[in-house]
Structure formats: structure tokens, C-alpha cells
C-alpha positions as CSV (number, residue, x, y, z in Angstrom):
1,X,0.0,0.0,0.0
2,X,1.7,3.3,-1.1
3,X,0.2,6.3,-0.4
4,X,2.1,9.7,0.2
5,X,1.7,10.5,3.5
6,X,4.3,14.2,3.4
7,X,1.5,15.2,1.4
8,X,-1.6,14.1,3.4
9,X,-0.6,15.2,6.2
10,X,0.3,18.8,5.0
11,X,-3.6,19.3,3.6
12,X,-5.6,20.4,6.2
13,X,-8.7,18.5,4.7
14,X,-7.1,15.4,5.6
15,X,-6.8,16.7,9.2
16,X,-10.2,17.5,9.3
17,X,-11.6,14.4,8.1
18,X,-10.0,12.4,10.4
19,X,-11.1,13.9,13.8
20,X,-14.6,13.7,12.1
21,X,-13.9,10.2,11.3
22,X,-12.8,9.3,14.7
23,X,-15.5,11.7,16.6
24,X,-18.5,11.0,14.7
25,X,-18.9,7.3,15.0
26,X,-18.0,7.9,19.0
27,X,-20.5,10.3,19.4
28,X,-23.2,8.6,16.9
29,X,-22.9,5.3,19.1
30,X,-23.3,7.2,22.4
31,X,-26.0,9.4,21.6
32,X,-24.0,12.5,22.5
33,X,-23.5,15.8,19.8
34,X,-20.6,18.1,19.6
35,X,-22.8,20.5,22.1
36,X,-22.1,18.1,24.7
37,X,-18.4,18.3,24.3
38,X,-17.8,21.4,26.2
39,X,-14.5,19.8,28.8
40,X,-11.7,17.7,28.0
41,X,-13.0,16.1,30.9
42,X,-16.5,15.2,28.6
43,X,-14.2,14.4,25.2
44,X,-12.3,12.0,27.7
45,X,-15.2,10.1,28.9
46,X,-16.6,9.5,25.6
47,X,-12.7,8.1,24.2
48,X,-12.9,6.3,27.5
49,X,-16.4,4.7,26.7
50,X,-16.2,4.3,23.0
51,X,-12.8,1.9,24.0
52,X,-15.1,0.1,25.8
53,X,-17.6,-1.3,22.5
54,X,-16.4,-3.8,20.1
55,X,-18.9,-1.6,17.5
56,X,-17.7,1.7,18.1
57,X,-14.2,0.6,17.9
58,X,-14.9,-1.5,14.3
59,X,-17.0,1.7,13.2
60,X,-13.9,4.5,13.9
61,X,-11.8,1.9,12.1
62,X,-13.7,1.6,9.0
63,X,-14.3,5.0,8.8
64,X,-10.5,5.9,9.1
65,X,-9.9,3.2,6.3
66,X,-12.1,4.6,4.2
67,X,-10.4,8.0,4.8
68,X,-7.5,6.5,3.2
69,X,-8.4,4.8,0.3
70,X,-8.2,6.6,-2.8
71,X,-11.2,5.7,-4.8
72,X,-9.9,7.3,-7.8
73,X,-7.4,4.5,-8.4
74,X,-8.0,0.5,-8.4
75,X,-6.4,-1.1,-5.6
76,X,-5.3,0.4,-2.1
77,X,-2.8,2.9,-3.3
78,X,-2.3,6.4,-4.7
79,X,-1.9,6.7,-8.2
80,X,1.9,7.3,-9.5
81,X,0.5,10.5,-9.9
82,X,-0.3,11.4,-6.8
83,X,2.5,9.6,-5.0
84,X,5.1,12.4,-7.5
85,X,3.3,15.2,-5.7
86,X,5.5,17.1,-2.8
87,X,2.4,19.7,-1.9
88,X,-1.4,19.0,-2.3
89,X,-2.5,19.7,-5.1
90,X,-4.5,23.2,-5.1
């Protein structure tokens, strides 16, 4: 699996979508919204909780893998393209 992770991780996007992808599922599964996370204290207890499930845990990790799949591109890589790239592309 080849992906070009200097690039991903200098687009903000990417950033973005992976606290959603870890925060959503959490707080879909538990019932909460992103009102109720108003502590560190409150963030911790739902990490703390969503450890806890077997389906919260399989959800966060499907939704991370499917943050980084390129579906543009057959396989589980990025395209030669896309791996040549040293900035995202604007």
C-alpha cells in the first residue's frame, strides 16, 4: 500500500476528516453531539467509553480506512500521480 503520507498530512482537509472520522462514530454510538463536548473532561469520557464497545471501535476503524483509500485509483494505493506530488494539489 503506497500512499504519500508528506502530502496528506500537510492538507488540512485530511486533518479535518480524520477527527470527524474518529469523533462521529464515538459520538453517533453514544447518543451524544458536539454541544455536549464542552470539557476535555466530557471528550475524555466519551474516548474512555467508546474503547469500551467492540462496534464503536470497528466503526472508527472503518471509517479511518475509508479516509484513506483513494477511490480514484483501483487497488489500495495512490496513483503514480499522486504519489510524484510534494504539496497537495491546489
Amino acid at each position: 500500500m503506497k500512499i504519500n503520507w508528506k502530502v496528506r498530512f500537510k492538507n488540512p482537509v485530511f486533518w479535518f476528516n480524520l477527527a470527524a472520522s474518529i469523533f462521529l462514530p464515538m459520538l453517533a454510538c453514544l447518543g451524544f453531539n458536539w454541544e455536549d463536548m464542552t470539557s476535555w473532561q466530557a471528550v475524555g469520557n466519551v474516548l474512555l467509553q467508546a474503547v469500551q464497545s467492540p462496534v464503536i471501535v470497528v466503526s472508527v476503524l472503518v471509517s479511518v480506512w475509508n479516509l484513506l483509500n483513494d477511490p480514484t485509483t483501483s487497488g489500495l494505493s495512490d496513483s503514480s500521480q499522486a504519489l510524484s506530488y510534494t504539496e497537495p494539489k491546489k
